[in-house]
N, C-alpha and C positions, 0 to 999 in steps of 0.2 A: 322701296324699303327706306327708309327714316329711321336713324336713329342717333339718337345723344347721349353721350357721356359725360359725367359730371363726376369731377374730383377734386379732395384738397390742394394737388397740384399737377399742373399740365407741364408738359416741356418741348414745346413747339420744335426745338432744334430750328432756330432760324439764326442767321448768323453769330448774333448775339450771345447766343444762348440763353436764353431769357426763361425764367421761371415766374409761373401765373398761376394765382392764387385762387381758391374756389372757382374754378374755372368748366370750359362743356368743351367738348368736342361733336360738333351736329358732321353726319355723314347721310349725306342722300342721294338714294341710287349709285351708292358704292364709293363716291366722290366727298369729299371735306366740303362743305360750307359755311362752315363757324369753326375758329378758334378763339377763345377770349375768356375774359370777365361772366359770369352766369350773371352779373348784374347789368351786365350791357349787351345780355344775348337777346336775338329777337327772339318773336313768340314762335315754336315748336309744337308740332301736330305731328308727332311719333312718339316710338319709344323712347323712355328715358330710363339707364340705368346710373345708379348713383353707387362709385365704389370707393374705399377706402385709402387706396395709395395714390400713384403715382401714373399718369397717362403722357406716353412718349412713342414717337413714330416704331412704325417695327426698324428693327436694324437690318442696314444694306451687306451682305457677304458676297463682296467683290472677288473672288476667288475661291473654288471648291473645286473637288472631283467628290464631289458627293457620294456614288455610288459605290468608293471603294469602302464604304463600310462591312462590306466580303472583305475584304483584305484587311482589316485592321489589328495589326497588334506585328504585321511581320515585317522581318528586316527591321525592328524598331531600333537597332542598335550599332548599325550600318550609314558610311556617308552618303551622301545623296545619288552622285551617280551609281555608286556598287548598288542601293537600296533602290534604284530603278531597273537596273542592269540585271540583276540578281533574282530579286523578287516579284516587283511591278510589273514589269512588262511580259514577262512569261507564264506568272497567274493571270495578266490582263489577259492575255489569247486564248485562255482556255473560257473566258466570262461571255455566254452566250447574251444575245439581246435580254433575253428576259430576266437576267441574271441582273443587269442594270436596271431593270425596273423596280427591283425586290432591293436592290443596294440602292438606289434614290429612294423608293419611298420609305424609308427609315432613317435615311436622311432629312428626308423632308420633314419627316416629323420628330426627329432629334431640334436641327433648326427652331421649328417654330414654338415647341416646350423651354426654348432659351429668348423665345422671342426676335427670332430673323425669320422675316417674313419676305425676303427676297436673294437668291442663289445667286450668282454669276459660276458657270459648272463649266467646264470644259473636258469635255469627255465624247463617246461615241453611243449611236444608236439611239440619235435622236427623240423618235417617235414613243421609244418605250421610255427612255427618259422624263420626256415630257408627260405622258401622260400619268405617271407615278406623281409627280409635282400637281397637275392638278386633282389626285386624286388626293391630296393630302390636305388644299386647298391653299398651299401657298402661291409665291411667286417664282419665277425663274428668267435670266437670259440664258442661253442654251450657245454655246460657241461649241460647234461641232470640231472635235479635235482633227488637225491637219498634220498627218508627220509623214517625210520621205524616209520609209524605214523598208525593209526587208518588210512582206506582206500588204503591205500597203501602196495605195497610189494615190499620191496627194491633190494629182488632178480629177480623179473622180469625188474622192471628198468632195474638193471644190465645188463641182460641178453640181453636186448632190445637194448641198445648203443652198448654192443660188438658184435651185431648179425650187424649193421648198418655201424659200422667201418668193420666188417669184407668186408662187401657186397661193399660198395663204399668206403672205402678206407679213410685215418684219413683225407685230405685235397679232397676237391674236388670241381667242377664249375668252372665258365669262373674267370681266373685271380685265383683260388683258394682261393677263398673267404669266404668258408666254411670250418674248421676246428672242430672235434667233440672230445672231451671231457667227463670226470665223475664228476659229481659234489653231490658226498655228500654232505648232506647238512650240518652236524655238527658234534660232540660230542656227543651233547643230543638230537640228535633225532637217533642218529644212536651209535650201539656200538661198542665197541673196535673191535672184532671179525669180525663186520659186514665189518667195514674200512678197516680191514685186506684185507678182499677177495677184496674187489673194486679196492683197488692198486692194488693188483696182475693183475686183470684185465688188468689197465691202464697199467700197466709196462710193459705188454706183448705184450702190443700195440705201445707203446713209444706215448700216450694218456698223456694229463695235464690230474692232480688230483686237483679237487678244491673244497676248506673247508672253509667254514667259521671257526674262530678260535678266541678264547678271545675277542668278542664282545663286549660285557658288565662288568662290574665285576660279576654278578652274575649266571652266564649262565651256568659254569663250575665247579660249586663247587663239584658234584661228582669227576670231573673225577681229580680235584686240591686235594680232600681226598685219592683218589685211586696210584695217578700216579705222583701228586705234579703238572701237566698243563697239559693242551692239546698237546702242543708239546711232551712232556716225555711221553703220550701217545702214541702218533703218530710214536716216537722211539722206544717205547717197544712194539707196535703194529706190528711192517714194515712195515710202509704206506713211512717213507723216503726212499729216493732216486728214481732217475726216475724224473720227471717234476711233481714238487709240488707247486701249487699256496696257499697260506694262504691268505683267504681274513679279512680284518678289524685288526687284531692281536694287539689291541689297547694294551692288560695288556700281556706284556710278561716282564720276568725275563733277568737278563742279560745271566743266563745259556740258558733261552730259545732262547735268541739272539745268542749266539754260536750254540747254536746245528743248528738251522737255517742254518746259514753263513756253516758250518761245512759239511751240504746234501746240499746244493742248494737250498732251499727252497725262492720261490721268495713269494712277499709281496705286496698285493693289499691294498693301505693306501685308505681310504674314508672318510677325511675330515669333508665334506660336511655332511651327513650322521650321521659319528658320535658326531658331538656339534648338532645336530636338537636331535638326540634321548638321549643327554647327555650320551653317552658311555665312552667317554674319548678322551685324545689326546696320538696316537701312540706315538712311540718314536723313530719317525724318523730319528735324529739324530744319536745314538746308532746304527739301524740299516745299516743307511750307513758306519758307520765309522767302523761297522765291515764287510762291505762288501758285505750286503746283498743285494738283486736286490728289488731294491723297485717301484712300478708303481702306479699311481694312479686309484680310480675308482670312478664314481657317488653316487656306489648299487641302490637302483632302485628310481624310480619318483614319489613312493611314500613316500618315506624316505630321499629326498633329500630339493626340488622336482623336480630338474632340471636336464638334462645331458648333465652338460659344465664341459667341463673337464679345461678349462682355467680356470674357478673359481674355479677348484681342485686345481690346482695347487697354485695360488693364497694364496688360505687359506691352503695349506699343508705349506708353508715358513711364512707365519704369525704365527701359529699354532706354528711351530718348533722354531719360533723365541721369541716368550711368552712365549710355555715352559720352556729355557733354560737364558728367560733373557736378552738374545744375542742376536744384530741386523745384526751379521754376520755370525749366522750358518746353516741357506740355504738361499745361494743367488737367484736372477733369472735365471739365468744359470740352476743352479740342480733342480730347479724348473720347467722349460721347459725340461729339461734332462727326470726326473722323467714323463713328461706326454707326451714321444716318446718312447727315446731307453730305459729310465728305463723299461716303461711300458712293450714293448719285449723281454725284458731280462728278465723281469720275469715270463712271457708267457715262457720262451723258446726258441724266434724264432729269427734267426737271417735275417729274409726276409722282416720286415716292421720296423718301426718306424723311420728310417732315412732313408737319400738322400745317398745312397750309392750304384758303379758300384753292380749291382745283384741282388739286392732289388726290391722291387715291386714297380710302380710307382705311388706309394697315396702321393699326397702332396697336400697342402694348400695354397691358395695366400690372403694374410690379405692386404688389400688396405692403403694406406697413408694418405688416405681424412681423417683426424679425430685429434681431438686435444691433444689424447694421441701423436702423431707424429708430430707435430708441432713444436717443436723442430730441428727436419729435419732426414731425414734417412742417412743425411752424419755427425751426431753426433756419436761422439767414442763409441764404441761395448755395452762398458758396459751401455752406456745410452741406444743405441736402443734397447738391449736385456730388460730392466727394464719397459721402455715406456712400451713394447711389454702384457710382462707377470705383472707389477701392474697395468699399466693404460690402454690400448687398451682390451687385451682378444679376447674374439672371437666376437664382436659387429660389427668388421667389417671384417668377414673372408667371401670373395663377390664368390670365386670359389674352387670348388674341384672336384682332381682326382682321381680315384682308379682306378691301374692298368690300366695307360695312359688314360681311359673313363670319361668325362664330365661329373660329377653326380649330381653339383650345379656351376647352372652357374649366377651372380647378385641376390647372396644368396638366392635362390631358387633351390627345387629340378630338375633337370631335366625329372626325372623319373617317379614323384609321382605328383600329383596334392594335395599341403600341406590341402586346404581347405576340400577336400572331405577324407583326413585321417582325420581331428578333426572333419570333420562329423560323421565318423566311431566308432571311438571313445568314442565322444559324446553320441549315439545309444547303445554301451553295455554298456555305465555306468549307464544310464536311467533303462536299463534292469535290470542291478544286485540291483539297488534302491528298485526295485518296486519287485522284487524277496523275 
């Protein structure tokens, strides 16, 4: 399969953040081979289609629970733990495997009508997880959720993702659209020892390790008496080094920001998420300016309750901009950066979040019909980039690809028939009601 895209502007997302003017994107055999200039692309033996807006990688969503789109709307007005304590966790018991497959794949195709074309999910039941994901035709890493709780055993979990990775291998399916992962699920629900062994696992596998981490302020006060944070755990544990996702990490310390920056340790910020359950505001700033890999994510639909990651980004640079005061400490630029190649970077992966020769070909085309654009898309960079990410979003993001495949074409799924997922939907939330 061959194909090229040709628009008035491309936006590579490469560090720069550079905007390219009548420009193509060639995708062959699922993979990017040209990004540039149409006047300095070479000669092209496929399709070409030539569309009117804007061509930008799909957006990376470094943290979901996707499938709780069954849950969405309860405990909306609950703090986090009681809204886990309360409601989450005791509708989660009652959510059969298939029940996650009907809640992913209406995730999946909420996502890629906003234009994210890849999940980072941490949830259970793997199999039926995944295969909802590709039946949608997006992307996924899949960190099989790890908790020492009452009903559960954290070393079968375990046991169960390295027997999985072993058998089919850490990436697999058409376009390699599945990536599996460990997802501990914390601090407090899991102990020092227990993290211990999980990395090891993951490290053996060259597997992400993903944790929720300083959520709240009050989530972590053992291990803040024990260890002084979660991270100085995580240190004195050896859970760092290897591919370490921190998801939330609202209250970290400046030492915690070093030590971070210091392993690799990338950084799932959730916005969104955290001012709904008044968590806090990350400190995003800090983070980047020491280097850390920062991405953004939804966490799930029912904590958000939406999964647009344009409105992450959005409110990550407002957010950052309140904190500090300053209306020039994340611009739109690291805002759009933050919800592509941040997002990959701190996955790890250097094969999606931008338009780049070797990368996979998920991108987005957001159309110009709209009066965030109206201005014109032959206004100077730094308007269009702004238009883009404070006033457009994803309202008009009309098609997407992943790994060269038509998966939303006139903002509709290709794949899925959107009405009969929120019929699906609709049917197990009814059930867990009346339960």
């Amino acid at each position: 399969m061959s194909l090229r895209l040709h628009a008035p502007v491309v936006l590579p997302c490469d560090p720069s953040c550079a905007v390219l003017r009548d420009a193509v994107v060639d995708v062959v055999d699922g993979r990017i081979t040209y990004v540039g200039a149409i006047a300095d692309a070479p000669a092209f033996d496929g399709e070409v289609r030539t569309l009117s807006g804007i061509l930008l990688p799909g957006l990376v969503n470094t943290h979901a629970h996707s499938p709780m789109t069954v849950l969405r709307g309860l405990g909306s007005d609950l703090p986090l733990l009681r809204w886990l304590q309360e409601q989450m966790w005791p509708n989660e018991a009652q959510m059969t495997p298939a029940d996650i497959g009907t809640g992913m794949l209406l995730g999946a195709v909420e996502m890629l009508r906003h234009g994210v074309t890849t999940s980072t999910e941490m949830y259970f039941h793997g199999r039926e997880l995944t295969a909802a994901v590709l039946a949608a035709g997006s992307r996924v890493v899949f960190g099989g959720a790890i908790l020492d709780v009452p009903g559960m055993d954290w070393k079968s979990q375990t046991d169960e993702l390295s027997s999985w990775i072993d058998s089919d291998g850490l990436r697999f399916g058409p376009g390699e659209r599945v990536e599996l992962a460990y997802g501990p699920h914390s601090a407090y629900t899991l102990s020092a020892p227990q993290l211990t062994a999980i990395a090891v696992e993951a490290r053996a596998r060259g597997a992400l390790f993903m944790v929720h981490v300083a959520e709240s302020p009050f989530e972590d006060e053992a291990a803040r008496a024990e260890f002084g944070s979660v991270p100085a755990l995580m240190k004195a544990s050896d859970v760092l080094g290897g591919r370490v996702l921190s998801a939330h990490s609202v209250h970290l310390s400046d030492e915690d920001i070093a030590l971070y920056a210091a392993h690799g340790v990338g950084v799932a910020h959730c916005p969104g998420s955290n001012t709904k359950l008044a968590s806090g505001i990350a400190r995003v700033p800090e983070l980047l300016a020491a280097g850390v890999a920062v991405g953004l994510g939804t966490d799930g639909p029912a904590s958000n309750d939406d999964l647009d990651l344009f409105e992450e980004a959005r409110l990550a640079g407002l957010l950052a901009r309140v904190s500090k005061m300053d209306a020039t400490v994340l611009g739109a630029a690291q805002a759009l950066l933050m919800a592509t190649r941040g997002g990959a970077d701190a996955l790890g992966r250097d094969d999606i979040g931008a338009l780049e020769a070797g990368r996979w070909g998920d991108v987005v085309h957001i159309a110009a019909d709209d009066p965030a654009f109206a201005t014109g898309l032959d206004a100077p960079d730094a308007q269009v980039l702004a238009n883009l990410v404070w006033g457009s979003g994803s309202r008009r993001v009309t098609d997407v690809w992943v790994a060269g495949d038509h998966v939303v074409a006139g903002g509709e799924s290709t794949r899925v028939d959107r009405h009969e997922a929120q019929a699906g939907v609709a049917a197990v939330a009814r059930r867990l009601r009346s339960a």
